[in-house]
N, C-alpha and C positions, 0 to 999 in steps of 0.2 A: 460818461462814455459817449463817444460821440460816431455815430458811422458813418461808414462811407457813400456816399453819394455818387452815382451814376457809374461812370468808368475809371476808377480808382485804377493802379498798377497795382500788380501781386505782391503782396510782401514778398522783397527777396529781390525784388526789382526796383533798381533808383536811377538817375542821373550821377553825374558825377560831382554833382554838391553835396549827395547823400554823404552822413557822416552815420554811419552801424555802431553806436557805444553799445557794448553788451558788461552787464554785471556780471561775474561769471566765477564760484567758486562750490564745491559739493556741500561743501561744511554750512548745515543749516545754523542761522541766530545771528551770522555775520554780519547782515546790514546791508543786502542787497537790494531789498524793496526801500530801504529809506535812501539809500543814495540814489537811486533809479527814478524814486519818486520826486525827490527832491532836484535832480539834474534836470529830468523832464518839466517840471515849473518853470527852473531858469530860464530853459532853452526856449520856453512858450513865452517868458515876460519879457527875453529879449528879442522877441520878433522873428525867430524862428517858427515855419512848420514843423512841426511836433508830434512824435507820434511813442506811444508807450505802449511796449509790447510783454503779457505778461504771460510766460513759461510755466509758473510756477501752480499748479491745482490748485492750493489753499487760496491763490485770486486775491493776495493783498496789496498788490499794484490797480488790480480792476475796482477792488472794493474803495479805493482811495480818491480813484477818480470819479464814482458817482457819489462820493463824497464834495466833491471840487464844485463851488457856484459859478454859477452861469455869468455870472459876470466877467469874472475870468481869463485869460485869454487860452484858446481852444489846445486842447492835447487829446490828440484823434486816439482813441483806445483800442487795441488789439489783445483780446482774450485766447491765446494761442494754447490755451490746456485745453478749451471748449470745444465740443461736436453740437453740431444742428443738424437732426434727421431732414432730410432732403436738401440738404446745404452742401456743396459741395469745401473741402478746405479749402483750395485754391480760391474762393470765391470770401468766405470767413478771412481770410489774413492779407487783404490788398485794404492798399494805403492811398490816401488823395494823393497825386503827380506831382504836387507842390514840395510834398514834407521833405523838410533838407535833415533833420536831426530824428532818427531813431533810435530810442533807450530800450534796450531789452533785462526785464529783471528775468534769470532764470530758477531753476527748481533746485534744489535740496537736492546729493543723493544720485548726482552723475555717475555714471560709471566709465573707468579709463575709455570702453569701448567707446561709451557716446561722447566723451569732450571731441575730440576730432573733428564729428560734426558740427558740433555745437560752434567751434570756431571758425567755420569753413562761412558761418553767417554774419561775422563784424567787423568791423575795420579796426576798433579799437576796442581794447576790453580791458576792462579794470578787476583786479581782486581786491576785495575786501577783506582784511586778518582783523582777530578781536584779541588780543592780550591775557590769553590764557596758554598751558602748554598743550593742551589738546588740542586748541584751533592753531597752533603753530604746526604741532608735528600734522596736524591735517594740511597744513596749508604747503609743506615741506612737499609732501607726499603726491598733491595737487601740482605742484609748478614743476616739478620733474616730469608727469606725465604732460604737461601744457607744451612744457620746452621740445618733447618731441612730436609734437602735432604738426603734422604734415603742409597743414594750413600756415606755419609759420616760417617755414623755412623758404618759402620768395621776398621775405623782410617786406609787404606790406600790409604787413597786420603787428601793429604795434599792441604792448602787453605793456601794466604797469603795477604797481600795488598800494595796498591806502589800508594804514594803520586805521582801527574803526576803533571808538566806543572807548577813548585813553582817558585814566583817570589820576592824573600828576604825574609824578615821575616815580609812581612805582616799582619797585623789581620785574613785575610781570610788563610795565611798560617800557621797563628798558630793555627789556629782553627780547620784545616784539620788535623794538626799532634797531636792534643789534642783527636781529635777523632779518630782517626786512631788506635792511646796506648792505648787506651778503650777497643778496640775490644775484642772480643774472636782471633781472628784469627791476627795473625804475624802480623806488622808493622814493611816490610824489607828493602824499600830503599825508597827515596826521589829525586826523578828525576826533574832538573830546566825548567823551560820554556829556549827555546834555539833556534837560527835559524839553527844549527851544524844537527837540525834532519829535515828541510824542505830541507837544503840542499842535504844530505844523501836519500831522498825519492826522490827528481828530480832525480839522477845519481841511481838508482836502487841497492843499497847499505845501509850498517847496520851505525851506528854510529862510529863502531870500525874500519871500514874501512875509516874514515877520517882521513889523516897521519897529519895535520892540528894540531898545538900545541893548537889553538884555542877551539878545543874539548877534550883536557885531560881533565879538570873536566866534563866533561859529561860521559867518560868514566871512569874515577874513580868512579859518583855516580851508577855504574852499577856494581860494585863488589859487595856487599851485598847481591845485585837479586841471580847474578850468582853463587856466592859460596853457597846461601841457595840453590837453583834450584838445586845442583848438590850433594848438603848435603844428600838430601833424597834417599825410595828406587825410584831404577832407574825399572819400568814397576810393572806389576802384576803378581801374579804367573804362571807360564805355567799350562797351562790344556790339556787335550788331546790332542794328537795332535802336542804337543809342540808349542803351539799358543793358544792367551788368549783373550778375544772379549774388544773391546778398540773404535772404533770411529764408531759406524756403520751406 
């Protein structure tokens, strides 16, 4: 974990190279702290400021980054479930002025009231689905309330979805990527169940940082993600100030 120094911006406040990636699905076990964890690496090894913002109480995006060595290149951690008695929040969730790329993993267990909000904080937000029928009809359930979130109906706030955790082509994987090309919303990559990502989460590290031949298809099925991710507009427009309200 790395904090902020001197006069950081507020989480919530960026330029307009800020890029807001939020994970974002209610259905706990889907694989949002490993893609979050894992996206945030990338974006630190390719020379992005980096900044990893972790929603979730259980703190497995925070626990992974003081996992992370120091040699490393930096990913500024924001523990956004945490209170510090005489801390104010506003002061807890600002970010160095630099970070162009913010990963937010969120919590398990939103409720329709809160996604609204929870959207009103990213530019871009991926769902993760797991090939069961239960995280399907959850995920069903989930993207009909998403679709009507008020936050998306100015179209800049792109949505998209990423089959998680596929294991061949079984019935339950075909049934995921049958429902997925349904959508309204994108159907951009297909990520395998793998141990290349428990491994990568012991050693506090992204997938891409495995020099292991054994994980090039895991990082080949992560091009899709990342050239969509990076396809789009990158922040919101500046407003006063030259800063635009984004995670607050």
């Amino acid at each position: 974990m790395h904090p902020v120094a001197g006069g950081g911006v507020p989480l919530g406040l960026g330029g307009p190279k800020m890029q807001r990636i939020m994970l974002l699905n209610p259905k706990g076990g889907c694989g949002k702290t490993t893609i979050a964890t894992s996206l945030s690496s990338y974006y630190a090894s390719a020379g992005h400021e980096t900044a990893l913002v972790d929603y979730d109480s259980q703190g497995s995006s925070t626990r992974w980054l003081e996992l992370r060595c120091g040699d490393l290149p930096t990913i500024h951690g924001v523990a956004a479930y945490r209170t510090t008695p005489g801390v104010t929040r506003t002061w807890l969730m600002r970010l160095p002025p630099d970070v162009s790329r913010v990963v937010v993993d969120t919590a398990a267990g939103l409720s329709a009231t809160q996604i609204p909000d929870m959207t009103q904080r990213a530019d871009t937000i991926v769902v993760p689905v797991l090939p069961s029928r239960i995280d399907i009809d959850a995920a069903r359930d989930f993207l009909e309330v998403l679709a009507r979130s008020p936050a998306l109906r100015d179209g800049t706030r792109r949505v998209a979805v990423v089959g998680n955790r596929l294991r061949g082509n079984r019935r339950p994987v075909r049934e995921l990527k049958a429902f997925l090309a349904a959508q309204q919303f994108p159907f951009i990559a297909s990520l395998r169940e793998s141990s290349n990502y428990e491994r990568a989460a012991e050693l506090g590290v992204g997938i891409h940082d495995l020099d292991s031949a054994r994980a090039q298809t895991d990082r080949d099925q992560w091009r899709p993600l990342l050239a969509w991710l990076e396809s789009g507009r990158l922040g919101a427009a500046v407003g006063a100030g030259g800063v635009t309200s984004a995670l607050g």
